[in-house]
C-alpha positions as CSV (number, residue, x, y, z in Angstrom):
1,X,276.0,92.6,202.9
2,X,277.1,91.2,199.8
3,X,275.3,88.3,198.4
4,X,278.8,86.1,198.4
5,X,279.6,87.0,202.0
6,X,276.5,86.5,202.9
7,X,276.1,82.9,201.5
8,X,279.9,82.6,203.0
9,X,278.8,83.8,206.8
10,X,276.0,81.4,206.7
11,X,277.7,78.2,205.6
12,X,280.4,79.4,208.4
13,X,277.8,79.9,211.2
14,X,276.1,76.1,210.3
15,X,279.4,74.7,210.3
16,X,280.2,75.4,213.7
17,X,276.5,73.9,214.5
18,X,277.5,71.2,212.7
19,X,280.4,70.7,215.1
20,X,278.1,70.3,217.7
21,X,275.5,67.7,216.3
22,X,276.2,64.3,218.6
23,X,275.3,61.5,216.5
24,X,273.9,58.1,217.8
25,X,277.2,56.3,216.8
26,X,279.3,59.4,217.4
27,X,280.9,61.6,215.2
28,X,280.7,61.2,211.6
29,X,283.2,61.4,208.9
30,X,281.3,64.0,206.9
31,X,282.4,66.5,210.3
32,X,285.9,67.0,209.5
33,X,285.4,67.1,205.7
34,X,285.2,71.2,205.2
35,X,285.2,71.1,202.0
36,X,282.4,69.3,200.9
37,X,280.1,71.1,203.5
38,X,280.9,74.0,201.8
39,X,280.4,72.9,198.2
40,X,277.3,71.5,199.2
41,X,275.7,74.2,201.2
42,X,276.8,77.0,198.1
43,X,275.6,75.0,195.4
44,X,272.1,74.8,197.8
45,X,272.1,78.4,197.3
46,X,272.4,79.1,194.1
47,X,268.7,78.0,193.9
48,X,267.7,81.0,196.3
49,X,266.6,84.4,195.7
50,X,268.7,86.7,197.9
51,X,265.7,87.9,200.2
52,X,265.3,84.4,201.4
53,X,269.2,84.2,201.9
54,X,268.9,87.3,204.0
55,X,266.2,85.9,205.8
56,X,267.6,82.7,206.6
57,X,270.4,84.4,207.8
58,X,268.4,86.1,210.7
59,X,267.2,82.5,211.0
60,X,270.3,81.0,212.0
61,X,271.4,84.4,213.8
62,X,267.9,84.0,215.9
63,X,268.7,80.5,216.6
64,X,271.7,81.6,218.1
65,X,270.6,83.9,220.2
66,X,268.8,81.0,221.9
67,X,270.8,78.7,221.9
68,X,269.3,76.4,219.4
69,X,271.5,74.0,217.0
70,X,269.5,74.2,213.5
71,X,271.3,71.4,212.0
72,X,270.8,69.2,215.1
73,X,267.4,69.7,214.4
74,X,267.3,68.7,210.9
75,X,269.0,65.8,211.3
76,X,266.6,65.2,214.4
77,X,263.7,65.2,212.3
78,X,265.4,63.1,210.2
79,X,264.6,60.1,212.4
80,X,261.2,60.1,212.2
81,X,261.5,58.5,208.6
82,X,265.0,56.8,209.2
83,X,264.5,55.6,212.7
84,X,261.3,56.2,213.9
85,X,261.8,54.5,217.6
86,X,264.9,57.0,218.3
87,X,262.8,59.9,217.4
88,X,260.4,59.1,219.8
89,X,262.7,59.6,222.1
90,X,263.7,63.1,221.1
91,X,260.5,64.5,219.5
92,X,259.6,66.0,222.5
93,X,263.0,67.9,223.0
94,X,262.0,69.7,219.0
95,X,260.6,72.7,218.2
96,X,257.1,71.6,217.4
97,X,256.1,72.6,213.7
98,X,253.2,74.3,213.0
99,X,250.5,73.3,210.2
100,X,251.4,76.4,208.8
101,X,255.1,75.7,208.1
102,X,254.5,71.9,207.8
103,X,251.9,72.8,204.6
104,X,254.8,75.5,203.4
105,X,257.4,73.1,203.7
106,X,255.6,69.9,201.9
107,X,254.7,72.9,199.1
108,X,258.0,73.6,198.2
109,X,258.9,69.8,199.0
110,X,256.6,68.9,196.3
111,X,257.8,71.5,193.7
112,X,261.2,70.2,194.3
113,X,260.7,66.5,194.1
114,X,259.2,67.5,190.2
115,X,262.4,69.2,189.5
116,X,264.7,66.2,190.9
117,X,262.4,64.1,188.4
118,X,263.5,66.4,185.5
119,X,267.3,66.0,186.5
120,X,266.8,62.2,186.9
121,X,265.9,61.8,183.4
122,X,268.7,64.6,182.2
123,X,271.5,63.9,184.1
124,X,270.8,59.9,185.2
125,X,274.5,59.3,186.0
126,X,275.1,61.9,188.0
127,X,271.6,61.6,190.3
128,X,273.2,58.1,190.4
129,X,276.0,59.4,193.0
130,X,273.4,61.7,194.7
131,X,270.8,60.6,197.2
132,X,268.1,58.7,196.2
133,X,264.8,60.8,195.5
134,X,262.2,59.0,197.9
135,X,263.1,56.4,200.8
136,X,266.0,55.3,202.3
137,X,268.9,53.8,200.3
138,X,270.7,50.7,201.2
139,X,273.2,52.2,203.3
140,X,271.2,54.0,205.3
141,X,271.2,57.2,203.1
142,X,268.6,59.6,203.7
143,X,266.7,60.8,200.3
144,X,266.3,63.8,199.0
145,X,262.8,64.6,199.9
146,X,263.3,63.7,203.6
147,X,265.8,66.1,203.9
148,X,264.8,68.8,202.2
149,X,261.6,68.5,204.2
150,X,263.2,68.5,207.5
151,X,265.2,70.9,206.4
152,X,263.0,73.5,205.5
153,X,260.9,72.9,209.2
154,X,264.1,74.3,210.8
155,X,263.3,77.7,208.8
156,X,261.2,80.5,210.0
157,X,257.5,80.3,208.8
158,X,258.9,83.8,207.1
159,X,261.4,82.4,205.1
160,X,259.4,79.7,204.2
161,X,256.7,82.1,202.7
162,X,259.5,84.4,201.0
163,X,260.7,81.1,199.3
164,X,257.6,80.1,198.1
165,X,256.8,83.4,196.3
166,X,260.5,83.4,194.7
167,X,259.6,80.1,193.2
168,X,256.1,81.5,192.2
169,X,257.7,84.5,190.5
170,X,259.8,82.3,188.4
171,X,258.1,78.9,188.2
172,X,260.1,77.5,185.1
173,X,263.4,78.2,187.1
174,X,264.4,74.4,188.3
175,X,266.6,75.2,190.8
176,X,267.2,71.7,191.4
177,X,269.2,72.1,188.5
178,X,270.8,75.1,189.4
179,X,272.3,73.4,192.2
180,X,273.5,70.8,190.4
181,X,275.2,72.5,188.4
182,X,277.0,75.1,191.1
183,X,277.7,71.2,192.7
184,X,279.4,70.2,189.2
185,X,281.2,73.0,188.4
186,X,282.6,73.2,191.6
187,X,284.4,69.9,191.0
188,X,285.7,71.0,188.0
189,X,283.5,70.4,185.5
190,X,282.6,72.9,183.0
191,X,279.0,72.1,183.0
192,X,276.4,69.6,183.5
193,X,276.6,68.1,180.1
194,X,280.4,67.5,180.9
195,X,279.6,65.9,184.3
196,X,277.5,63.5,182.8
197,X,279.6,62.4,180.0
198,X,282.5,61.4,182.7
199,X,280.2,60.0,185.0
200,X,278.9,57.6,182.6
């Protein structure tokens, strides 16, 4: 399959998993806004190396197959940062995680959180509209290493080990920065530069 379709097939497949996530004070704006979960998915991908695309697409396809809703789950693990008394609740409903993929995801967790520093002191106004790197912000908003975490313990332990060796075969490639700028460019801007300039 070709690489575009691909990424295309898998943003459709989450969105319809999307669709189904229940949140604790219903359903949320961000569901009926297509367009930015697309953006935002893509521009995730630009950062990958096609053999973990294709492996996180028989991820999702797996997770179909048994009935599992993978972005039910990352939001689910979510909670044990955001709202740790709800996910007490539920942890017991979750896939448990395994050392093995809890280690791979806080490896490539940690890798990206030193790229999100480098774009923080690039592109400060434009990390300024994004979500903020550690905690929780003052609305409520999730940061980026909580869910990229919980994001990455809804992969398979394979994906998470063909990730890792894609950022150890280019280690200089900030792909934090390649999605940014997929993100950017996207909405028009012609690069990052640009997109900072504006958003000043």
């Amino acid at each position: 399959m070709e690489r575009r379709e691909l990424e295309r097939q898998i943003v459709e497949k989450e969105w319809l998993m999307f669709q189904q996530v229940q949140g604790v004070n219903g359903r949320a704006a961000c569901q009926d806004d297509w367009t930015t979960f697309l953006i935002m998915r893509l521009s995730q991908f630009e950062g990958w190396d096609t053999d973990v695309l294709e492996s996180y697409f028989e991820d999702i396809v797996q997770a179909e197959a048994q009935e599992r809703n993978l972005i039910m789950e990352k939001y689910a693990y979510m909670m044990e940062e955001t709202d740790p008394v709800y996910f007490l609740s539920i942890k017991e409903l979750l896939p448990e995680i395994s050392e093995e993929k809890q280690l791979m995801a806080e490896k490539i967790t940690s890798i990206y959180m030193e790229w999100e520093k480098e774009a923080d002191i690039k592109y400060p106004n434009i990390r300024r509209h994004g979500r903020p790197a550690e905690g929780i912000g003052v609305d409520r908003t999730v940061s980026v290493r909580n869910y990229l975490k919980c994001e990455l313990y809804t992969y398979s332990a394979k994906t998470l080990a063909l990730f890792i060796l894609s950022i150890e075969k280019n280690p200089e490639y900030n792909r934090y920065l390649a999605t940014m700028q997929k993100m950017v460019q996207a909405y028009g801007y012609s690069s990052l530069e640009e997109a900072e300039k504006e958003m000043a």
